[in-house]
C-alpha atoms as an extended CHARMM CRD file, in Angstrom:
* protein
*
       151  EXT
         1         1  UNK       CA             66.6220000000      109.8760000000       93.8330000000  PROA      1               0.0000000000
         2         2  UNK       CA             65.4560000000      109.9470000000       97.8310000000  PROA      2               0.0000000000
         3         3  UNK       CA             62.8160000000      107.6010000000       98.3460000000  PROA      3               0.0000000000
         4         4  UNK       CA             63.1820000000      106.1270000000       95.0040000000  PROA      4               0.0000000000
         5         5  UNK       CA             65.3630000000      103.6050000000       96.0610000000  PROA      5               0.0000000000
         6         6  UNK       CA             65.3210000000      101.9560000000       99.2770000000  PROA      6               0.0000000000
         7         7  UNK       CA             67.8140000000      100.3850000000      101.4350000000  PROA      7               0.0000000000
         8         8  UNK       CA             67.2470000000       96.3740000000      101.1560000000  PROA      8               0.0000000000
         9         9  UNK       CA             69.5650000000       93.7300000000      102.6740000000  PROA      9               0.0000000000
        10        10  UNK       CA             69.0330000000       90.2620000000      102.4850000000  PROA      10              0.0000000000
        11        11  UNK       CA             71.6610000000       88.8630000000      104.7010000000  PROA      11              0.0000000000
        12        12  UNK       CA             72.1140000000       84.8790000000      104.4650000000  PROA      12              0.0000000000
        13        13  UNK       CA             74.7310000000       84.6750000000      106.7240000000  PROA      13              0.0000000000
        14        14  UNK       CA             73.3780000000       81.6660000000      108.5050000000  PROA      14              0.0000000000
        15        15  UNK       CA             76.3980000000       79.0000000000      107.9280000000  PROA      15              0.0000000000
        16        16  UNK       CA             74.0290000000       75.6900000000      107.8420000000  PROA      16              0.0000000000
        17        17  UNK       CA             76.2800000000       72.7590000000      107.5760000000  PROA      17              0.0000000000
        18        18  UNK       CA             72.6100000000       71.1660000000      106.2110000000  PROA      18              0.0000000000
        19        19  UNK       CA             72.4250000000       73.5860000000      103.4690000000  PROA      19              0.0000000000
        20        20  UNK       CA             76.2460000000       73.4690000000      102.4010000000  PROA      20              0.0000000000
        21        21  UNK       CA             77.0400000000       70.4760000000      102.3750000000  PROA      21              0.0000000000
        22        22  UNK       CA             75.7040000000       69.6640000000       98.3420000000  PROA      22              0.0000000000
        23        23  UNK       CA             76.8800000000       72.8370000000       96.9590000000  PROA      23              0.0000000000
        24        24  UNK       CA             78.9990000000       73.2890000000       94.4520000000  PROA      24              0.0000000000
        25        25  UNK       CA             81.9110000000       75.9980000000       94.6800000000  PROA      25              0.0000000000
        26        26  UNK       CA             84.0020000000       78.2230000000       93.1020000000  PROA      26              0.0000000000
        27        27  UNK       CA             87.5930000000       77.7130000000       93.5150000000  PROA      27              0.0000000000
        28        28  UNK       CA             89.4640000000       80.9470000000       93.7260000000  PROA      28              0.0000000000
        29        29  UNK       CA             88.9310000000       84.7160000000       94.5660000000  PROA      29              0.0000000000
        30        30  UNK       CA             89.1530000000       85.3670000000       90.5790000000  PROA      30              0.0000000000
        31        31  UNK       CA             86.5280000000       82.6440000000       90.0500000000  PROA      31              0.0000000000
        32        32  UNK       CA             83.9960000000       84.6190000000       92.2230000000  PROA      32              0.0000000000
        33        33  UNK       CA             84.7990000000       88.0050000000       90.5680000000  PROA      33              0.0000000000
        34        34  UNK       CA             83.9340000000       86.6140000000       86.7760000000  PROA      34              0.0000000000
        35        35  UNK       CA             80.5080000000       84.9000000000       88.1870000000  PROA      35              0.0000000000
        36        36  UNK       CA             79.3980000000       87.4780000000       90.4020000000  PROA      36              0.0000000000
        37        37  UNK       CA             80.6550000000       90.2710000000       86.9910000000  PROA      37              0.0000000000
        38        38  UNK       CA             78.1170000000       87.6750000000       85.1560000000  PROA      38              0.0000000000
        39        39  UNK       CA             75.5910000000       88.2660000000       87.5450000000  PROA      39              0.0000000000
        40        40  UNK       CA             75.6110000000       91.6580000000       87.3810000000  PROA      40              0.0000000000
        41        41  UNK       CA             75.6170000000       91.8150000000       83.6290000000  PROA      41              0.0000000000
        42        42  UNK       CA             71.9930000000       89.9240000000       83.8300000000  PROA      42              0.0000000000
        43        43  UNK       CA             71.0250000000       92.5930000000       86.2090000000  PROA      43              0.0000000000
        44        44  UNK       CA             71.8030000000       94.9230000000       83.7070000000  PROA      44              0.0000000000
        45        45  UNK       CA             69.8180000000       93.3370000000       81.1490000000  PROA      45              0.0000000000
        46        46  UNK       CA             66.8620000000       93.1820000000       83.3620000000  PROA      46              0.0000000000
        47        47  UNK       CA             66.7970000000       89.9160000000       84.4340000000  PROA      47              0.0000000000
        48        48  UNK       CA             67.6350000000       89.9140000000       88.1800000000  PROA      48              0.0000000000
        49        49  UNK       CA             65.3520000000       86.1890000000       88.5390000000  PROA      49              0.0000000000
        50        50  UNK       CA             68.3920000000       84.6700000000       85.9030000000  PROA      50              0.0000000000
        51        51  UNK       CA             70.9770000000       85.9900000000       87.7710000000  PROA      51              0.0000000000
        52        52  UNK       CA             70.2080000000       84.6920000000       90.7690000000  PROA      52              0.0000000000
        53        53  UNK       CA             69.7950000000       81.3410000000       89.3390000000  PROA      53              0.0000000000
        54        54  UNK       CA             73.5060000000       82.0510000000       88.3030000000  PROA      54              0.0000000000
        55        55  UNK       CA             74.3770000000       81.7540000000       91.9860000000  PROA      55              0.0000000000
        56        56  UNK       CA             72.2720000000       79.1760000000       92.6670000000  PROA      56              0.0000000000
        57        57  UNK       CA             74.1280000000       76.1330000000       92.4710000000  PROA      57              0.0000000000
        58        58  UNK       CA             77.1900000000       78.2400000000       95.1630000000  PROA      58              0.0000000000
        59        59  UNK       CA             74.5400000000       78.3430000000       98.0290000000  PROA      59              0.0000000000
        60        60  UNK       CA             76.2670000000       77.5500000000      101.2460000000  PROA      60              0.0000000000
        61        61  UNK       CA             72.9810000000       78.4690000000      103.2530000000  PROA      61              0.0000000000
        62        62  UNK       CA             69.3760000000       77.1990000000      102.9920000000  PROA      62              0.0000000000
        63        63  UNK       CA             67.6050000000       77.8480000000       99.3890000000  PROA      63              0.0000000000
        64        64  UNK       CA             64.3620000000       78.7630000000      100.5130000000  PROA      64              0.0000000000
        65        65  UNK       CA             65.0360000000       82.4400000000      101.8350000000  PROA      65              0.0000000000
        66        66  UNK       CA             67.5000000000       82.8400000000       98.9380000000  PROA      66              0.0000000000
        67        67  UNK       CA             65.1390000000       82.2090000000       96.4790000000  PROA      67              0.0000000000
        68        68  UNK       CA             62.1830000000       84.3760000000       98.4720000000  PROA      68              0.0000000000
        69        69  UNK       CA             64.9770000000       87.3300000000       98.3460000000  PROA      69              0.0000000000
        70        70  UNK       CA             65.4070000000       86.9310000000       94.8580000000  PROA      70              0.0000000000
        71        71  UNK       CA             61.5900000000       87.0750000000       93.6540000000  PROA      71              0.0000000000
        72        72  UNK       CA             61.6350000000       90.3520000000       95.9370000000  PROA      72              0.0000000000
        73        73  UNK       CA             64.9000000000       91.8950000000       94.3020000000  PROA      73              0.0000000000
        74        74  UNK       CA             62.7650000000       90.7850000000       90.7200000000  PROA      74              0.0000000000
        75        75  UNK       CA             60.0380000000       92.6950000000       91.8150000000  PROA      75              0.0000000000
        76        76  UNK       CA             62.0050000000       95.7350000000       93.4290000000  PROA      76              0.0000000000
        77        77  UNK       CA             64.3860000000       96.0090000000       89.9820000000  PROA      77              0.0000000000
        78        78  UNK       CA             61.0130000000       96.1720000000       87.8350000000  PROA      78              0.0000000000
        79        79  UNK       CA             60.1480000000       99.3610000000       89.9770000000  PROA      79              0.0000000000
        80        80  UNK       CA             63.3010000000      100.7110000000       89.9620000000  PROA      80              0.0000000000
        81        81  UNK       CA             63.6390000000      100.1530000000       85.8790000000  PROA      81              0.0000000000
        82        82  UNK       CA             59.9200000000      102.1900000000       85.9810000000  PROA      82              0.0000000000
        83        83  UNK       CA             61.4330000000      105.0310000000       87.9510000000  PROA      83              0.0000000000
        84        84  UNK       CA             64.6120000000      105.8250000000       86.9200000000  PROA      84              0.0000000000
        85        85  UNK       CA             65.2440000000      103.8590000000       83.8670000000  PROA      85              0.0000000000
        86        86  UNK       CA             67.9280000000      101.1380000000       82.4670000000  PROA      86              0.0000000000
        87        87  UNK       CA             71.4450000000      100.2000000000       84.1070000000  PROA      87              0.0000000000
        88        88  UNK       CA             73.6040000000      102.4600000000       82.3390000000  PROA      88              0.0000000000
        89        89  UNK       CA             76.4430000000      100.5160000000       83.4460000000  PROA      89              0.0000000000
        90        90  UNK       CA             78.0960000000       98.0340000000       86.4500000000  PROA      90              0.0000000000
        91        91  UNK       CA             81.6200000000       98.5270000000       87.6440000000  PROA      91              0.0000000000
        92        92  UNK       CA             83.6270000000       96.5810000000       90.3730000000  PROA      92              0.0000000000
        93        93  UNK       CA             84.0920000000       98.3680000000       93.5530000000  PROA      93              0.0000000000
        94        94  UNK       CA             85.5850000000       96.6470000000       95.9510000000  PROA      94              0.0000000000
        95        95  UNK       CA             86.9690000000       92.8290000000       96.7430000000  PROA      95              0.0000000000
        96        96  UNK       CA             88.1930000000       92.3940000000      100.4110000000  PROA      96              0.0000000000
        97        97  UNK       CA             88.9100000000       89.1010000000      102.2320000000  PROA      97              0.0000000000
        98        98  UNK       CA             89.2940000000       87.4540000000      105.3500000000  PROA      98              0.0000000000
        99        99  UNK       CA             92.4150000000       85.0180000000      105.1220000000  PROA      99              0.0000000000
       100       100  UNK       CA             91.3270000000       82.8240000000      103.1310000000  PROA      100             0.0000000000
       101       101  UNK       CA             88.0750000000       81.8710000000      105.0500000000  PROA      101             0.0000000000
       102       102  UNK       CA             85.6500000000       84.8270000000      103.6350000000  PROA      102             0.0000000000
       103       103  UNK       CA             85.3450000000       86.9820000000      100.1590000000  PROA      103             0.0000000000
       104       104  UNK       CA             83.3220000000       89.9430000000       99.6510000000  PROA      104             0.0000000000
       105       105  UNK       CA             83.0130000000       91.3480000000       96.4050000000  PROA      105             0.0000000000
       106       106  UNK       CA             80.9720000000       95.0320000000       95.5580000000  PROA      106             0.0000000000
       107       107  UNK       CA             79.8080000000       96.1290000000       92.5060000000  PROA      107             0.0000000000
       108       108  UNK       CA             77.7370000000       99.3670000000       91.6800000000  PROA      108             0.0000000000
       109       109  UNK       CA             74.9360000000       99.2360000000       89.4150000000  PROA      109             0.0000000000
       110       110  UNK       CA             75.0830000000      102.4850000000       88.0220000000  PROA      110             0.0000000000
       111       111  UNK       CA             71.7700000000      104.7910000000       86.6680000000  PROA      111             0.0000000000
       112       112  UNK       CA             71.8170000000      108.4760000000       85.2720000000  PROA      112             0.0000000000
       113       113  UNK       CA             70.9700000000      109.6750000000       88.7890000000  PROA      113             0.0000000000
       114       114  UNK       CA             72.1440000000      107.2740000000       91.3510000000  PROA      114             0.0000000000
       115       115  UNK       CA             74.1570000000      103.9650000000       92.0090000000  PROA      115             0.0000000000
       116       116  UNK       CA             73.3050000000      100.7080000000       93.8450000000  PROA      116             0.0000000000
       117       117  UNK       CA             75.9930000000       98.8880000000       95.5070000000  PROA      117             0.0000000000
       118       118  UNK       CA             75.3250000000       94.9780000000       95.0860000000  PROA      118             0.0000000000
       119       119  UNK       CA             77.8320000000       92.8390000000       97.8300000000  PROA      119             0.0000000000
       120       120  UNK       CA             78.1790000000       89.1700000000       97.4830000000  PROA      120             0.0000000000
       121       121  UNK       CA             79.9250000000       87.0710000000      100.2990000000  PROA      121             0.0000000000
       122       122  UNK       CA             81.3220000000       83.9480000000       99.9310000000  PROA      122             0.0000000000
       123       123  UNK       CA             82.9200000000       81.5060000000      102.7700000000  PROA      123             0.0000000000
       124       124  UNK       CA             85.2140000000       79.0100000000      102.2710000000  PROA      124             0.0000000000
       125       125  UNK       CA             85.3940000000       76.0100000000      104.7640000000  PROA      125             0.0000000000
       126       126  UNK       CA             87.7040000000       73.9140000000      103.8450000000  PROA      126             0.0000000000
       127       127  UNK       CA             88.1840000000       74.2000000000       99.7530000000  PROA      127             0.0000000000
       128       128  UNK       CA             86.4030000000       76.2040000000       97.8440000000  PROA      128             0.0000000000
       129       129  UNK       CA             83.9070000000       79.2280000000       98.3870000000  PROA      129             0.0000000000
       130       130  UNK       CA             79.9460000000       78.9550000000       98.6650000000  PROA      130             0.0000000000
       131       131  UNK       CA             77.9580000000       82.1440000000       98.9660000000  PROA      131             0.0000000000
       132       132  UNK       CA             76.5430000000       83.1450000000      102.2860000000  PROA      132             0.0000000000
       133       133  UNK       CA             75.1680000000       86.6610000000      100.9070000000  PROA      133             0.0000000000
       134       134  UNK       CA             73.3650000000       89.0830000000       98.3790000000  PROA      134             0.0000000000
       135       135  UNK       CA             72.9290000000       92.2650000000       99.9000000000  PROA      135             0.0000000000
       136       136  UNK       CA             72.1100000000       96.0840000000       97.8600000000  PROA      136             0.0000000000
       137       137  UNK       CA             71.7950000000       99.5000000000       98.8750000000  PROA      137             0.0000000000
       138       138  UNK       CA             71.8440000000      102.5780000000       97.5850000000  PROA      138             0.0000000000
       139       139  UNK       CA             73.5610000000      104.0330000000      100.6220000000  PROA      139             0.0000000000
       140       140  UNK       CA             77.0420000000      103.8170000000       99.5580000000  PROA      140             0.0000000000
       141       141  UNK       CA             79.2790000000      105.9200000000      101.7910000000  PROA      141             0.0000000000
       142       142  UNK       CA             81.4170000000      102.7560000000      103.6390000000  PROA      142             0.0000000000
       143       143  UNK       CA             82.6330000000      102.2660000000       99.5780000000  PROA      143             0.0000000000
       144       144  UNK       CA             84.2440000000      106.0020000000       99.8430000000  PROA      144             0.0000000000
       145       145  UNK       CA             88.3780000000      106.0790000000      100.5700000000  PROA      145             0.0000000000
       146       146  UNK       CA             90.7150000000      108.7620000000      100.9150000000  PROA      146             0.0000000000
       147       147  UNK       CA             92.0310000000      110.3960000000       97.6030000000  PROA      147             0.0000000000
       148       148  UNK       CA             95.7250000000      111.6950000000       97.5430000000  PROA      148             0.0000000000
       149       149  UNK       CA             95.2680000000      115.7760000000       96.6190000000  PROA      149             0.0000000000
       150       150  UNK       CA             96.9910000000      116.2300000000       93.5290000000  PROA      150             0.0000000000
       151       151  UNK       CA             98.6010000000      119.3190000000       94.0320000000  PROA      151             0.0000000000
């Protein structure tokens, strides 16, 4: 699926104490996991505009280019869905963390012929965690670890 899919990143990595100061958060690592899992679910559904909204009230950065990268990841999924059909499924690839200061969580948005890898970060200042960042790709090798041989 070459040139189907392109690499897109939105990075909102720009900790505003402006922007973070009235958002709610989510309390615990396992908290992020079952919103971002619900997020993904309305992905696979087709409706990438109400799952951002899902996220919406967790912004720890300014709402403006958040809500400008959603309407593009809206328009990008519809041309995706055209090209290579429906989600067939989502599956969690990968939580890591930083102390307790920073959670990422990965998920894969899986099609009949490719994957996208969805990554959500979240920052935690003092209590509770606020996302800082949507990103997807399609280019998925950092995800790849070492398998024992089983011989």
């Amino acid at each position: 699926m070459p040139g189907i899919i392109r690499l897109l990143s939105v990075t909102l990595l720009t900790l505003t104490t402006a922007a973070a100061a009235g958002a709610d958060t989510l309390s615990t690592p396992a908290a992020i996991d079952t919103h971002t899992g619900a997020f993904m679910t309305r992905v696979a559904d087709g409706d990438v505009g109400a799952a951002y909204r899902s996220l919406r009230p967790y912004l720890g950065v300014p709402a403006e280019p958040y809500d400008a990268s959603a309407e593009e990841a809206r328009t990008y999924f519809n041309q995706v869905a055209e090209r290579v059909g429906d989600t067939l499924a989502v599956s969690q690839a990968r939580r890591e963390a930083i102390g307790a200061d920073f959670y990422r969580v990965t998920w894969l948005q899986k099609f009949d012929t490719a994957a996208i890898a969805w990554t959500f970060t979240f920052y935690q200042p003092l209590e509770g965690y606020k996302l800082v960042g949507v990103s997807y790709s399609t280019e998925l090798s950092d995800l790849y670890r070492p398998v024992a041989r089983a011989d």
